[in-house]
C-alpha positions in Angstrom: 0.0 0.0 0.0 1.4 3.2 -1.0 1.4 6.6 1.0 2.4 10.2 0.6 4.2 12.3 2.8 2.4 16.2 2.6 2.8 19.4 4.8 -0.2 19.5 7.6 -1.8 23.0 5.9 -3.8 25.6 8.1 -6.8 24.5 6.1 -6.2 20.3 7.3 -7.3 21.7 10.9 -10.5 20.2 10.9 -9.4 16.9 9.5 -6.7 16.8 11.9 -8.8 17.5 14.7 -11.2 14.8 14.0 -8.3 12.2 13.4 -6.8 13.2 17.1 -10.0 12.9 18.7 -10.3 9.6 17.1 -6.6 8.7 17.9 -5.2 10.4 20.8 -8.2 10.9 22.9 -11.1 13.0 22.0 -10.5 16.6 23.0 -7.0 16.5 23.3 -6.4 19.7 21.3 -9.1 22.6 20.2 -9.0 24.2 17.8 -7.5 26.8 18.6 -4.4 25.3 20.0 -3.9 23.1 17.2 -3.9 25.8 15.1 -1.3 27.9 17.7 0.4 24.5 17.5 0.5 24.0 13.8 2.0 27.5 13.6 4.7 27.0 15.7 5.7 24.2 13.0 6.7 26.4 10.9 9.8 28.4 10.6 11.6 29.8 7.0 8.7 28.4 5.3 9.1 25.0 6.3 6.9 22.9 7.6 7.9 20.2 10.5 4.2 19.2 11.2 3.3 16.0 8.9 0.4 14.1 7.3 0.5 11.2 5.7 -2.0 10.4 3.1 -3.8 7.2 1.5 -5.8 7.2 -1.5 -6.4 10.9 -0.2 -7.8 9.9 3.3 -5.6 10.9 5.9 -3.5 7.7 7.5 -1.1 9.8 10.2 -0.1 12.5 11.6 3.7 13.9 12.7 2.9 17.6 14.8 6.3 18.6 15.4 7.7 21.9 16.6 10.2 24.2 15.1 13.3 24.8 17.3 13.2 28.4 19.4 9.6 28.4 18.7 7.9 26.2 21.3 9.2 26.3 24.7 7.2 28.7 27.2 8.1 29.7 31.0 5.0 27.4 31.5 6.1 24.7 29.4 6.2 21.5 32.0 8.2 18.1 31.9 11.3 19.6 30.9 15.3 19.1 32.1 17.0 21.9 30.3 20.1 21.2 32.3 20.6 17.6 31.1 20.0 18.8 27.7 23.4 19.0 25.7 22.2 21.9 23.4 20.9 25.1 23.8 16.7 25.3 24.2 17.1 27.9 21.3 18.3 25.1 19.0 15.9 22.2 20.4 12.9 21.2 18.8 9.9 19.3 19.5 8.0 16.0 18.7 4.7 16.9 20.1 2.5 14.0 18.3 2.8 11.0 16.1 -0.2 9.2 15.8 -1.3 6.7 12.9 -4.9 5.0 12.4 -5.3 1.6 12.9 -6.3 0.7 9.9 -2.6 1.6 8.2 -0.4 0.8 10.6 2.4 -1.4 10.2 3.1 -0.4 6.4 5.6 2.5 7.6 3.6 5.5 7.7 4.8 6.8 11.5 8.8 5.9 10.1 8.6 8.2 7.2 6.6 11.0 9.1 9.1 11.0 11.7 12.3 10.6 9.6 11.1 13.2 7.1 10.4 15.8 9.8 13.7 15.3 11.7 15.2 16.1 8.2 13.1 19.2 7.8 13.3 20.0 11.5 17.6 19.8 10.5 17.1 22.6 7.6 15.7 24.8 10.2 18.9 24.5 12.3 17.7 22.2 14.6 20.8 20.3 17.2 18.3 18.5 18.7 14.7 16.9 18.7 12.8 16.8 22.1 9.6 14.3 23.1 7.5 12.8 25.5 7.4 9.0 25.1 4.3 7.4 26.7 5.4 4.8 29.2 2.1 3.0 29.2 1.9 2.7 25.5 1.2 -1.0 24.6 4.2 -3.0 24.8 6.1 0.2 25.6 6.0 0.5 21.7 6.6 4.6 22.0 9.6 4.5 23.8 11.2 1.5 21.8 10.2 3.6 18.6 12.3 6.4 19.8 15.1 4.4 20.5 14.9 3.1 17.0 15.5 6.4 16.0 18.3 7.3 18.1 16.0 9.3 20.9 17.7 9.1 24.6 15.9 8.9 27.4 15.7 12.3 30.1 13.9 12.3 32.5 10.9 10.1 34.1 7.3 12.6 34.5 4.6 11.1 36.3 1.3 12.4 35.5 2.4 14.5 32.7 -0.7 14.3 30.8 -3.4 14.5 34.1 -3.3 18.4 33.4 -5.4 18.0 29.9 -9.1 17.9 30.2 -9.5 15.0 27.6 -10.6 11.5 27.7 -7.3 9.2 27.5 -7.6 6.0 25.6 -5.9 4.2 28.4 -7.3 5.9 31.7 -10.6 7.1 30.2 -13.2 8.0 32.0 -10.6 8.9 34.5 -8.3 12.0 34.3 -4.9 10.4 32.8 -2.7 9.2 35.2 0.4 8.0 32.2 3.8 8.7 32.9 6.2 10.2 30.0 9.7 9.9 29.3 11.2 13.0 28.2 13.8 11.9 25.4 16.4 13.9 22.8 17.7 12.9 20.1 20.9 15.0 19.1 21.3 15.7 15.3 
């Protein structure tokens, strides 16, 4: 099955909105902060935030953030001082998610490899996440490591401040744990 790799446009917010409902928890992101989010992808006219397409329905999604651009004096879960780059020059994977239905045909590789390439043109030194410890089989944070991602720093409850419905603790507030991780470029 073939895919293609496109920039997440202003105009996909919808769309995109639907699919993270559907795939991350339903609402984990409004609108409005998706599109913040979205914009903050975007730096010399590149675009770090990813979709991947099938037969022109949308299979995944890779939001990531442009280095300088994302980290607030609010910003939580992360260890600056164990970082070996400047925050200035770090950026962010803030959410990879593909639906079920394509999985396993390397849609969340290419997302992810082509935006640490285009997170690289935009000066990037290094590429910040969040694993999710409870993911199934700890799939997230063996993913990462595939890629070269280190691990950080353990963050219990980092998620328990979003008012959304998790797809593992749901009902419940989120209780998951995240792994910061870097991957130097």
């Amino acid at each position: 099955m073939s895919f293609e790799i496109l920039p997440i446009e202003i105009d996909d917010v919808d769309e995109v909105l639907a699919f993270t409902d559907k795939w991350i928890g339903k609402n984990y992101y409004d609108k409005q902060e998706l599109l913040d989010i979205l914009h903050m992808g975007i730096r010399d006219g590149l675009n770090a935030s990813l979709k991947a397409v099938v037969s022109g329905q949308l299979a995944g999604i890779r939001i990531s953030l442009a280095p300088g651009n994302w980290i607030k004096p609010t910003s939580r879960g992360l260890t600056k001082d164990l970082w070996n780059v400047e925050s200035d020059s770090m950026a962010y994977f803030k959410s990879l998610f593909v639906s079920g239905d394509f999985q396993k045909i390397g849609i969340g590789r290419a997302l992810s490899s082509e935006s640490i390439r285009v997170l690289g043109e935009m000066g990037a030194k290094g590429v910040l996440c969040h694993s999710w410890l409870e993911s199934p089989g700890n799939s997230s944070q063996k993913y990462l490591l595939s890629f070269g991602f280190q691990p950080v720093k353990e963050h219990k409850l980092f998620w328990s401040v979003i008012d959304y419905v998790c797809t593992k603790c749901g009902p419940s507030k989120c209780s998951c744990t995240a792994i910061e991780m870097v991957k130097y470029l």
